[in-house]
Structure formats: C-alpha cells, structure tokens
MARKELO-932369 format. One record per residue (C-alpha): residue number from 1; chain; z, x, y negated. Coordinates in pm, 1 decimal. Last residue first. Layout:
BEGIN
VEXMI num chaine       up     east    north
VEXMI NUM      A        Z        X        Y
...
***
This chain:
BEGIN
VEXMI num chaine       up     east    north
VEXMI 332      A   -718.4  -3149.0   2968.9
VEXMI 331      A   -905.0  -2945.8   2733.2
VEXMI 330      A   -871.4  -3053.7   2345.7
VEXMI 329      A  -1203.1  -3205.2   2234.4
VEXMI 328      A  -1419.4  -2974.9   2022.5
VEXMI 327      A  -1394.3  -2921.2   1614.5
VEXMI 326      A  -1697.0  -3016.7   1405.8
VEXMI 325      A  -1694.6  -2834.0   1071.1
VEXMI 324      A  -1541.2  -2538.8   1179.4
VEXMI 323      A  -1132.3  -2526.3   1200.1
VEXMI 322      A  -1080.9  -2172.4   1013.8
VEXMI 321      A   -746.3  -1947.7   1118.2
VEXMI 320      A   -583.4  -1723.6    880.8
VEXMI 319      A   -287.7  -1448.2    999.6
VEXMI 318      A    -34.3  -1303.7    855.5
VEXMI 317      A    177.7  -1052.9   1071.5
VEXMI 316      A    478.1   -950.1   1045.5
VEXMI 315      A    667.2   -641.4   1172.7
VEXMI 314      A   1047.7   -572.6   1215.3
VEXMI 313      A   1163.4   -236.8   1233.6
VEXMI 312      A   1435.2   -232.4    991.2
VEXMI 311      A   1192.9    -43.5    708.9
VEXMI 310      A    921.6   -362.1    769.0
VEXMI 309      A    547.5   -294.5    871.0
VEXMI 308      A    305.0   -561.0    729.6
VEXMI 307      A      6.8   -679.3    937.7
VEXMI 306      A   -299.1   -863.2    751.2
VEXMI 305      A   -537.7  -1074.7    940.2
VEXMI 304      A   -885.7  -1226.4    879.5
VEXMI 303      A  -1030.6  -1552.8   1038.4
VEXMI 302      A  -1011.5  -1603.3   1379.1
VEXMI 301      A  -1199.9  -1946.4   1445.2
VEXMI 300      A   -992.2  -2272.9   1529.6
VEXMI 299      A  -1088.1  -2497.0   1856.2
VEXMI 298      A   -708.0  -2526.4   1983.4
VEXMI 297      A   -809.1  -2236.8   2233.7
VEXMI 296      A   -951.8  -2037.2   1960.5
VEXMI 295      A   -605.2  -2108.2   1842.3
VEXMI 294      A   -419.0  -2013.0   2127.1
VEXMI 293      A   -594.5  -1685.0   2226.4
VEXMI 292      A   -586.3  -1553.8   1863.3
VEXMI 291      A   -181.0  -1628.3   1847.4
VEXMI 290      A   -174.1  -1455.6   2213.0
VEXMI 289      A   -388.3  -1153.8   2034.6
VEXMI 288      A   -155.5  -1088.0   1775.9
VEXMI 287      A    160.3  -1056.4   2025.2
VEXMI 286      A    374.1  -1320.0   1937.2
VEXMI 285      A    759.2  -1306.4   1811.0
VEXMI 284      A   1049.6  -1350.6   1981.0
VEXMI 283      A   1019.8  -1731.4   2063.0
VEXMI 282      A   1295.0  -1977.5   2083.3
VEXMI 281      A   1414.3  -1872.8   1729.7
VEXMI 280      A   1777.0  -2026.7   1662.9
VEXMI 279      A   1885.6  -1790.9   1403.2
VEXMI 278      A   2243.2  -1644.6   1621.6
VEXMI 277      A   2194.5  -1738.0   1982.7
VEXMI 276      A   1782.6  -1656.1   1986.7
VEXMI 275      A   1786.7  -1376.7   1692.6
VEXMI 274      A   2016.3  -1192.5   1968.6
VEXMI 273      A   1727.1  -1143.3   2229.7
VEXMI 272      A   1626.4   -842.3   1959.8
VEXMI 271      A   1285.0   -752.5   2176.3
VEXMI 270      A    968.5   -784.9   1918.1
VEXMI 269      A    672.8   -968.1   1946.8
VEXMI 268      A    529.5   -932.4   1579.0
VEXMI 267      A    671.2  -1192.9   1354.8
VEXMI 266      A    496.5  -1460.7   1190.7
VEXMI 265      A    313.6  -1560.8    909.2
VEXMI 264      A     16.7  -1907.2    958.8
VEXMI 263      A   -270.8  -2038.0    695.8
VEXMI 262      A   -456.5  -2283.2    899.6
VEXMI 261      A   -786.4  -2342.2    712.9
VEXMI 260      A  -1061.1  -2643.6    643.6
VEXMI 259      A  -1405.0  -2646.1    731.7
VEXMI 258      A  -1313.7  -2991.6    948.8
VEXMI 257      A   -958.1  -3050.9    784.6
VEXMI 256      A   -657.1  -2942.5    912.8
VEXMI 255      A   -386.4  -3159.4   1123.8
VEXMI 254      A   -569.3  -3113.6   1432.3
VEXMI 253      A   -536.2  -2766.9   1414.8
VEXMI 252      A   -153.7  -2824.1   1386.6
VEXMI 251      A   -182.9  -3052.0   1715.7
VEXMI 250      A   -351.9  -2729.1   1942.3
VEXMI 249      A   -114.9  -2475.6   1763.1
VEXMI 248      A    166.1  -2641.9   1864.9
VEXMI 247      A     39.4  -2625.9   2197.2
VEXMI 246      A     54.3  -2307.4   2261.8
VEXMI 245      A    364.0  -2297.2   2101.1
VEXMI 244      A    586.5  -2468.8   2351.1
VEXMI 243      A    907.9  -2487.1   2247.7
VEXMI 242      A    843.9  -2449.8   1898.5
VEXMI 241      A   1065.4  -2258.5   1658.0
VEXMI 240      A    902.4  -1936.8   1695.1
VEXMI 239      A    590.5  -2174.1   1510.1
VEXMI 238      A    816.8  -2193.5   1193.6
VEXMI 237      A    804.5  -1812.3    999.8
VEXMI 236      A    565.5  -1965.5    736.8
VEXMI 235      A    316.2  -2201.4    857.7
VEXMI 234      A     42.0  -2364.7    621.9
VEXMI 233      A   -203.7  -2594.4    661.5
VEXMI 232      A   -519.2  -2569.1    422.6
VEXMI 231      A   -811.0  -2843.0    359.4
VEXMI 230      A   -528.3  -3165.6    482.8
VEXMI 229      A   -518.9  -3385.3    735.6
VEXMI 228      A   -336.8  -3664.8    722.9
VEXMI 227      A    -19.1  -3752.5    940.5
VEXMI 226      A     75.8  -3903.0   1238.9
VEXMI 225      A    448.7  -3822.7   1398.3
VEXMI 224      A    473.7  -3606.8   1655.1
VEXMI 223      A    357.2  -3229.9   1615.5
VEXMI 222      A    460.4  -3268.8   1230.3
VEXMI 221      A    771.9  -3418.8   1303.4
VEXMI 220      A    892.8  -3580.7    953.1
VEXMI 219      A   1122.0  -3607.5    664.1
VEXMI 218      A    848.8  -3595.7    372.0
VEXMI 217      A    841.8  -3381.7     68.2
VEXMI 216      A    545.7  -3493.2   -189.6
VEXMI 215      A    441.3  -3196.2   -410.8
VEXMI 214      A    189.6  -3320.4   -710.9
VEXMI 213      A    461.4  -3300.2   -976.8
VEXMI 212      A    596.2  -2998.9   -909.2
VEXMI 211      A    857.5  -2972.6  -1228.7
VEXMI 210      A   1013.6  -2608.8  -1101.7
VEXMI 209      A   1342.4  -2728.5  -1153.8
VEXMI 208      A   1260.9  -3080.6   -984.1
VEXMI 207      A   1052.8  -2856.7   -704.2
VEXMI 206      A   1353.0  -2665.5   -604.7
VEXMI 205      A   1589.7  -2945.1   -602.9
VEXMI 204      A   1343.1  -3145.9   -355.5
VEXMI 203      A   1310.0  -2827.0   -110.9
VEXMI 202      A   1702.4  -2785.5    -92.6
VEXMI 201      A   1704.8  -3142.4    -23.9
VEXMI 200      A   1462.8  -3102.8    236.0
VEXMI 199      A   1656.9  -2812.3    396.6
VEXMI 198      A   1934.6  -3060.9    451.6
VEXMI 197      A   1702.6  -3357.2    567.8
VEXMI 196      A   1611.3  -3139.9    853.7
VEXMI 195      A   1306.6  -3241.4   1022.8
VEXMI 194      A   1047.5  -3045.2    778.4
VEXMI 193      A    715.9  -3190.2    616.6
VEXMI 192      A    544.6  -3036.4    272.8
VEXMI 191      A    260.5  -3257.5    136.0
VEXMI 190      A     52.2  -3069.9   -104.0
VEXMI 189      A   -182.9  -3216.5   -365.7
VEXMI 188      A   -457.7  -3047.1   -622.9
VEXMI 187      A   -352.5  -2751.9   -478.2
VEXMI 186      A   -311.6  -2373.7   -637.7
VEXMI 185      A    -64.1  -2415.8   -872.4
VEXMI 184      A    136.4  -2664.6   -640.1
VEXMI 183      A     98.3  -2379.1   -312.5
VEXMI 182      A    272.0  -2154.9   -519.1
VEXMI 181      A    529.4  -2354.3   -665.6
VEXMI 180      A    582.9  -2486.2   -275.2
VEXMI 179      A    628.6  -2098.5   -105.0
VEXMI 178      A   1021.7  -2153.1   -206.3
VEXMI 177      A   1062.2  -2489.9    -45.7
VEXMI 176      A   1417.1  -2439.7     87.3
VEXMI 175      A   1261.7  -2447.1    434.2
VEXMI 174      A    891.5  -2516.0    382.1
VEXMI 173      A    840.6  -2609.5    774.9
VEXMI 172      A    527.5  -2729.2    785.1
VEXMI 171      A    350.0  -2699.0    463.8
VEXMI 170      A     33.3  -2910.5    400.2
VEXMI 169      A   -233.5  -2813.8    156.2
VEXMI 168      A   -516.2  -3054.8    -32.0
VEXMI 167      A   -808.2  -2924.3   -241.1
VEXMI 166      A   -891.0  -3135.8   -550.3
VEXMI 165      A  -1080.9  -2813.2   -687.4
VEXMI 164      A  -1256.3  -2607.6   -389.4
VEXMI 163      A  -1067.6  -2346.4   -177.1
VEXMI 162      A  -1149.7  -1972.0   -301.2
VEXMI 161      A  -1039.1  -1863.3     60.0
VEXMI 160      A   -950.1  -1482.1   -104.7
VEXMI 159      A   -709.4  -1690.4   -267.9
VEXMI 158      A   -503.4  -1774.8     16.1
VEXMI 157      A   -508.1  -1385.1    192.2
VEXMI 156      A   -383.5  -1218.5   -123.5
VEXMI 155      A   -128.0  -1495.5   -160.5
VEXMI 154      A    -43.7  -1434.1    212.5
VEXMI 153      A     14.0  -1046.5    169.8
VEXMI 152      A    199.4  -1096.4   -175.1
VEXMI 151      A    450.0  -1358.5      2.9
VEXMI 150      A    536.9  -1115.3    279.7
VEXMI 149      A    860.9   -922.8    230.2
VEXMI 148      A    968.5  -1146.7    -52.8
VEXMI 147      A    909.8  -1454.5    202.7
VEXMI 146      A   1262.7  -1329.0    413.2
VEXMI 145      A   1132.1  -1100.7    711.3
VEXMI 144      A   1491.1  -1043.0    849.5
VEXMI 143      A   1646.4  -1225.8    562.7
VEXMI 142      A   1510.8  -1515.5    620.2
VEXMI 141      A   1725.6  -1560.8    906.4
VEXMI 140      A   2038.7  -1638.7    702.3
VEXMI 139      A   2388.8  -1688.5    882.9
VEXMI 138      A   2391.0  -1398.4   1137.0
VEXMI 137      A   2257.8  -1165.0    942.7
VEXMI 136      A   2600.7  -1039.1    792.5
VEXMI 135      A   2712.9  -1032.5   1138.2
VEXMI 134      A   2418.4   -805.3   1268.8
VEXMI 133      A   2449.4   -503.7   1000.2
VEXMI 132      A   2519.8   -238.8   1261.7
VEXMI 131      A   2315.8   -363.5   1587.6
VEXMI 130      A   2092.3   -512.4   1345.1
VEXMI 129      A   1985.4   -181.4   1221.1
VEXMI 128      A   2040.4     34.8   1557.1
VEXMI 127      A   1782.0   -251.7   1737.2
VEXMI 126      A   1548.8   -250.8   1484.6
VEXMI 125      A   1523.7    103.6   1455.9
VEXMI 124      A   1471.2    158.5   1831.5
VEXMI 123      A   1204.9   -144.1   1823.4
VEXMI 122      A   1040.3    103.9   1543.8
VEXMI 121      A   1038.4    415.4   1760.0
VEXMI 120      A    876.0    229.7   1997.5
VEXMI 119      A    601.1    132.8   1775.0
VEXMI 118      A    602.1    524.1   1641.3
VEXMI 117      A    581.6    607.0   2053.4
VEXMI 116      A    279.1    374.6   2117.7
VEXMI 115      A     87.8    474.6   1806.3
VEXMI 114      A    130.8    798.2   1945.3
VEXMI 113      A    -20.9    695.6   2306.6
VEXMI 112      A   -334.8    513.8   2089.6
VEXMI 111      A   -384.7    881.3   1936.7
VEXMI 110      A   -350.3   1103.2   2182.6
VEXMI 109      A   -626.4    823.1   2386.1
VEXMI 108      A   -859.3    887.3   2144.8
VEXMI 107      A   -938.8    554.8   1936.8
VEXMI 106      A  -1211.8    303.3   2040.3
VEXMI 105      A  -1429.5    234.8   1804.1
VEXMI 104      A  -1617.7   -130.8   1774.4
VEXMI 103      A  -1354.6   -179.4   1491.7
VEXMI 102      A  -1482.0     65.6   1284.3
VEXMI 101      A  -1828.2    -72.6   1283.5
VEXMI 100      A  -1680.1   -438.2   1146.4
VEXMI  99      A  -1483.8   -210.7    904.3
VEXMI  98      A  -1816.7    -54.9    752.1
VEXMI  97      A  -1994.5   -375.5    733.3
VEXMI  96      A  -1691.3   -534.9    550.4
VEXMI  95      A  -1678.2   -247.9    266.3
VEXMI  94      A  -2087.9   -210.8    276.3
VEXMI  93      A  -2106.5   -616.5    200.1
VEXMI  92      A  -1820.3   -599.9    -61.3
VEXMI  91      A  -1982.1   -278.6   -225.0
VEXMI  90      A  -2004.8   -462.2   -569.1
VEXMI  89      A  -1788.1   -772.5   -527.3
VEXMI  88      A  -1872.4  -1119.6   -396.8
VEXMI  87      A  -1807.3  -1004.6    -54.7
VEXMI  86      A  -1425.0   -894.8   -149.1
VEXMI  85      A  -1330.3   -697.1    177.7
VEXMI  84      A   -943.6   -746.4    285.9
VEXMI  83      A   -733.7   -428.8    276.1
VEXMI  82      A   -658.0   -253.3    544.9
VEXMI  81      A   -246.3   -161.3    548.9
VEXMI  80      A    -53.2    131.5    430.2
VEXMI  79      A    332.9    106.8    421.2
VEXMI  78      A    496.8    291.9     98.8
VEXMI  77      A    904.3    383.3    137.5
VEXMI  76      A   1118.8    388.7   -105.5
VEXMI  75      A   1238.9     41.3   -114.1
VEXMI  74      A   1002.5   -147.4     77.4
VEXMI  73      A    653.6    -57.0   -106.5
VEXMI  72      A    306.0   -209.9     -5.4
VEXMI  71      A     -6.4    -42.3    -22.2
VEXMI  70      A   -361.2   -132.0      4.0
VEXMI  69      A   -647.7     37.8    237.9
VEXMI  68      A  -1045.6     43.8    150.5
VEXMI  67      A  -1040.6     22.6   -178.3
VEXMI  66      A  -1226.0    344.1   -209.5
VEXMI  65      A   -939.3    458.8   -410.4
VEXMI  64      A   -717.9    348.8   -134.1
VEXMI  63      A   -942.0    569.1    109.4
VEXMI  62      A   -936.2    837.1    -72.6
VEXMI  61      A   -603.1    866.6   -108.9
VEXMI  60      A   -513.7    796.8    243.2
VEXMI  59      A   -699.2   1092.0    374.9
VEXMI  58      A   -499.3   1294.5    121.4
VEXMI  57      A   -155.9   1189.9    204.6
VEXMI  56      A   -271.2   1229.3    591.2
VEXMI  55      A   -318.0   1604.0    486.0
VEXMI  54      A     -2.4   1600.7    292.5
VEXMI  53      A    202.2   1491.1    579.1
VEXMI  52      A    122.3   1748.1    790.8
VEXMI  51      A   -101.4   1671.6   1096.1
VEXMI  50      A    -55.8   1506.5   1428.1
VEXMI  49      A   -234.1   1184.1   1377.5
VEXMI  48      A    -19.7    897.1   1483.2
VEXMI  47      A    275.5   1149.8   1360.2
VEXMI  46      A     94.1   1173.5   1049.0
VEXMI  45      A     57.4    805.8   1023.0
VEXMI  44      A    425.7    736.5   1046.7
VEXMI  43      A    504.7    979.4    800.0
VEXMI  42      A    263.6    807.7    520.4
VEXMI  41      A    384.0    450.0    680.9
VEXMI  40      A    221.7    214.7    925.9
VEXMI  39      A     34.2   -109.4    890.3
VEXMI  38      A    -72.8   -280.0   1231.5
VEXMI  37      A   -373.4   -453.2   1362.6
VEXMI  36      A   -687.2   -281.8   1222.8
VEXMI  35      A   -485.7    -58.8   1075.8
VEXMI  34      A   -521.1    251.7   1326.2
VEXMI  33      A   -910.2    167.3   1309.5
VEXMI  32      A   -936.2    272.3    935.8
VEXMI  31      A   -703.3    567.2    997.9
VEXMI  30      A   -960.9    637.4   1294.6
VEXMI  29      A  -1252.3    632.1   1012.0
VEXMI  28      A  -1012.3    842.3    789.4
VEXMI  27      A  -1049.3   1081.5   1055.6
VEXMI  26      A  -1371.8   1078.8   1119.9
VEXMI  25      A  -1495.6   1151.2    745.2
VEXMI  24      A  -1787.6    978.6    579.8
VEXMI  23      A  -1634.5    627.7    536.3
VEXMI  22      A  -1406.1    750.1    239.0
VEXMI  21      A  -1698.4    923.0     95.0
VEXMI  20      A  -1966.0    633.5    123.0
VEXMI  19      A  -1652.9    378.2    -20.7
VEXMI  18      A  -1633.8    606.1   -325.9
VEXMI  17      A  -1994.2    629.6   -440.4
VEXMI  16      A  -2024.7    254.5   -411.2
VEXMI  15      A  -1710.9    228.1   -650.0
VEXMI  14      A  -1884.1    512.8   -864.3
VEXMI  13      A  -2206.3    348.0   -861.3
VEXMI  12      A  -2045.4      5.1   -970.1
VEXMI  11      A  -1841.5    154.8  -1241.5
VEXMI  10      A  -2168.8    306.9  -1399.3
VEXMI   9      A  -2312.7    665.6  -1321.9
VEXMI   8      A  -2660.4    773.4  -1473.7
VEXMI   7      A  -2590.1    874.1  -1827.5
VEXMI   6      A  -2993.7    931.9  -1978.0
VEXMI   5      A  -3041.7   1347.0  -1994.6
VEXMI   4      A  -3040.9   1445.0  -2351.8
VEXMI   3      A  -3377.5   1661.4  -2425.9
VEXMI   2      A  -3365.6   2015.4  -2558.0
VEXMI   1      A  -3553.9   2108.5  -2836.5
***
C-alpha cells in the first residue's frame, strides 16, 4: 500500500522560494542595482543590458513575481522600478537584506555608460516633446509630472510608515489641494499652508466637496512664519520653487516632529531652461544625491526612495526623510 506523501509547499515557502531564484542570477542582480535610483522601461533595460527584449522580459518576470520590482503603466508603455521591502511580511528581512547587498555592487562599466546614453536619450525626448507641445504647457505645470503620474508611488511610500492614530501631517504647497483627501483619511489632523490665496481657494472648494473636516488651510510662509510641527510633512513638486533650497530643507525639518517624516516628490535634474520663464520653477530639478546631501545636512535620515520614469522624458523622484528623535543644531 502506498503511503501519501504530507503537501510540503505553503504560500510562504513559495514566496521564499521565489525571492532565492530571482536573487540567484547575476543579471537580474544588476537589474536590481540598475533601479536602485532610476526606473527604466522593458526596451530601455535591454539596451542597458544588450540583449533581446524577451530575455530582459524574462529576467523581469521573475523578479516581479518575487516581488522584488513593481510596475507602472504610462499609456502603453510599463516602467519597472524596486519595490519597497515589507519587513513584517514573510521574506521581508531576505527581500531588504538582499537589496542592501545589491547596492554594495558596482555595475560594469558597459553597463553604467548605457544607462548614460538611455538617460540622454530621455533629455532628447524631453526636449522634442515640449519643443512641439510647449504652448499648450505653458499655462499648467502639473501637467509635466501632474500628481496622477506619481500619487500611487507616494501612497505606497506613506503607508509603508504605518504612522500611529492621532498622527498629524502638514502640506506645503497643496496647490488646488488634490493630495488633501488623501492625507484627511490617513491623519487625525492636517494643516495645509500655501502663499497664494488663489490656490487656497481652490484648496478650500476641494475639501467642502470632499467634506474634510479635520483639514485646516492657512495663508502662510512656511520657511517664515512659525508653525507647529507635525509627525509627517509633505512636499509635492514645491521645493524648485525655493530660492535657496538647501536651506529650505534645513527649516522644513524643523517643522517635523522628533521620529517624525518629511515626505518630499520632485523632479530629476533635467535641462528644459524654458519651465523657468513659462511655470516659474527656479530650480530644474535635483540630482538624488544633492536632496540626500541637504537633508542629512538639515539633521534628517535617508529613508527609502522610489524613481518613476515619464514617456516625455521627465523623471521624478519620491523621496522620505526621518528626523530622529533628537535632531542636532543647524551649523552656522
């Protein structure tokens, strides 16, 4: 009589299974290191890594099904990005241990010079976009990296912070207040503070249609005038507004809570010196590790980061930034 062997595999051994796999190839490791501070597209990718685009379609499958990349679609096209390691989840620990090893890699120089010429590539399409489509720009800036393009990337980022109930948030520069609802459900209180009284009215009729009752909209200077702190500040697409960002960054740390967050999405240094004249940015765009070198500066700790590649070129990058329980003088 023959015996029925016992079913071995659960969800959890499969999911463990899976991450050993996608970590036990060299080239997905190198994928893994690609994305440590960009996202890049299935074509993209296989230029980075000279090989068809079925191969890198491959690589990429595993991976995602390891959990170890996420996808985002713009129009027809699919950008892959690393995505964030769940510590409370089975494999959690191995996903984070295995990206903190990746990132101690350094990628073959044919590789880094690719990853050059597809970033190049990119300013090229920028340029050629806006270059044909730059009037009908002219009078919205959102909609070069309008919240749409972004808002899943910094929700995914938010709740991984699992802030406590009666949590506060801040918003500096909400615009037309569209990231408010979601700061509401997820804040016991938010303050939201912008200079123009015209985008604060736009804020004010979007929270009476949404019914936010625990938003409170103030006209104020957030790097001037005093104000509480709060457990998470956010920025979305403001700090190319300030003159001198640098130390915006110092006064904004001041303005979060000790254990407390600084939740910030910005543009990638790019070069279209027209988004000066016609959406008033001062700045164009950061390179990742100036925003790093400001707010370690300001006393804030690097938290994680998410980059999103955008079809007309553009890239953004949303970043998190912890203030630790005591924060150090500002340097003179």
């Amino acid at each position: 009589m023959s015996l029925r062997q016992p079913a071995l595999r659960t969800d959890a051994d499969e999911h463990l299974a899976a991450l050993c796999k996608a970590g036990g190839d060299p080239l997905r490791l190198n994928v893994l290191r690609a994305l440590a501070s960009d996202s890049f597209g299935v074509l993209e990718l296989a230029q980075i890594f000279a090989m068809r685009q079925s191969g890198i379609s491959h690589h990429l499958k595993v991976l995602a099904q390891a959990g170890l990349v996420a996808t985002r679609r713009e129009g027809n096209a699919i950008f892959y990005r690393r995505a964030l390691a769940q510590g409370e989840q089975t494999g959690g620990a191995l996903h984070a241990a295995l990206l903190a090893e990746v990132d101690a890699l350094q990628l073959p120089d044919a590789v880094q010079t690719r990853i050059a010429a597809v970033q190049a590539q990119r300013s090229a399409a920028a340029r050629d976009f806006f270059a044909r489509t730059l009037e009908k720009f002219r009078a919205q800036q959102d909609l070069i990296a309008g919240l749409a393009q972004y808002r899943d990337s910094l929700l995914t980022l938010l709740d991984a912070l699992h802030f406590p109930p009666g949590a506060t948030a801040l918003e500096v520069g909400p615009g037309d207040g569209a990231f408010l609802p979601e700061l509401a459900r997820r804040f016991a209180a938010v303050t939201a503070l912008d200079t123009s009284p015209a985008m604060l009215e736009l804020a004010r009729q979007r929270c009476a249609e949404e019914g936010l009752d625990n938003v409170e909209l103030k006209l104020a200077d957030a790097l001037r005038d005093p104000q509480p702190a709060a457990d998470c500040v956010v920025l979305n697409m403001v700090l190319h507004h300030f003159s001198d960002p640098a130390a915006a960054m110092a006064r904004l740390a001041r303005l979060v809570r000790p254990g407390g967050s600084l939740l910030l999405t910005e543009l990638c240094s790019h070069h279209q010196a027209w988004a000066r004249e016609a959406c008033g940015d001062v700045w164009l765009g950061f390179d990742q590790d100036e925003l790093a070198h400001w707010a370690q500066a300001a006393g804030l700790n690097l938290g994680e980061s998410l980059y999103i590649g955008l079809r007309n070129g553009f890239q953004i990058q949303v970043r998190h930034f912890a203030r630790p329980e005591r924060l150090p003088p500002l340097a003179v």
